[in-house]
Steps between C-alpha positions, in 0.01 A plus 500: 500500500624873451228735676319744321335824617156359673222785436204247541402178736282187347471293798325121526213449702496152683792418740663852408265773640274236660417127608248307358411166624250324271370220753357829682319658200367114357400423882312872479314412196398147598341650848305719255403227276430264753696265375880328531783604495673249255182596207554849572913412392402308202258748350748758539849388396409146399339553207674828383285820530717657742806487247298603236332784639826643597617487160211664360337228354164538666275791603451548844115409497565150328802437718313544849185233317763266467589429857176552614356216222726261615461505872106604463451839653562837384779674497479888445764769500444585851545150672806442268702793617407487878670144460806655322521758769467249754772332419742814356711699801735812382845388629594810738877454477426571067235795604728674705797456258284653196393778741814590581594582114526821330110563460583673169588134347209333334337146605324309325392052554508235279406207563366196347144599613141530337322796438313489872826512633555877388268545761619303813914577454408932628300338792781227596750767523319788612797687622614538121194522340587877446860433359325227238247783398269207347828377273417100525512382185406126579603272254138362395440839400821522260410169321764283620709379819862589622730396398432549170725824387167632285337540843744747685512680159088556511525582844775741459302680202186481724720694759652746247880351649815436293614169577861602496497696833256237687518286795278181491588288829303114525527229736524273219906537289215354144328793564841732541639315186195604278482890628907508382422353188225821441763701553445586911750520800399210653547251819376320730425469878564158571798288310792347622653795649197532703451886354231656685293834408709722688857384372310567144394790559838652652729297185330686297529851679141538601543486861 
């Protein structure tokens, strides 16, 4: 791929600029609920919400009703993202990297997140939360999920960036494929030649 001039960073969320273990968050919301761990699992990936939701396909209000129907205790906005945080840790070696950058370049996330997400991502990685400037354009928000090439192009409107002369960098190469096909600069942190953030970063004359 022939590099481009690099005036703006899209960067994923999950296993890019932080982990996320999802045992911790469903074991979270079943010690709130009172309930196990396995009904807490179902209600939220079993039977779908989660994947809808982060597509845009339900409002925030029904989408916290569902899980709490199904596993019989209420679930507000509050107890759903003290599990998320719970279970969410900014990844220092990808904080200190970012930091490190020209602090005239713009951030921005994207990930395949709902709407209470927008929220949570400033708080995970604190230490950026200035270089984002609020730019999180989850993809519940935009109406659809990566990597769908319609969703970098809402986000990049959203953002007021020219796809030409951005970075997007994902952990998953699906996700990579669909931000080329929109018309980014676009790779990935972890394929077969075990790319990480930095090497990224520095291949395309950012650090």
């Amino acid at each position: 791929m022939r590099l481009r001039s690099v005036r703006q960073l899209l960067l994923d969320f999950d296993n890019v600029l932080a982990h996320y273990r999802r045992e911790v968050r469903v074991a979270r919301l079943a010690a709130h609920a009172a309930t196990t761990f396995d009904r807490v699992w179902q209600a939220l990936y079993g039977s779908g919400p989660e994947a809808r939701y982060d597509a845009g396909e339900v409002a925030t209000a029904d989408y916290l009703r569902m899980p709490g129907e199904a596993i019989g205790a209420e679930v507000d906005a509050q107890a759903w993202l003290a599990a998320r945080m719970a279970a969410t840790r900014a990844d220092p070696g990808a904080m200190s990297r970012l930091l490190a950058l020209d602090p005239a370049l713009p951030m921005a996330v994207l990930g395949n997140n709902g709407e209470l997400m927008a929220d949570a991502i400033p708080c995970v990685v604190a230490p950026l939360a200035l270089r984002l400037a609020c730019r999180v354009p989850c993809s519940g928000v935009l109406g659809g999920r990566k990597p769908e090439p319609r969703v970098y192009l809402y986000a990049l409107d959203r953002l007021g960036w020219s796809a030409a002369d951005t970075l997007f960098v994902d952990d998953l190469f699906g996700n990579v494929r669909g931000a080329r096909c929109a018309g980014l600069q676009a790779d990935t942190v972890r394929d077969p030649r075990t790319l990480t953030l930095g090497r990224v970063l520095k291949r395309c004359r950012l650090a």
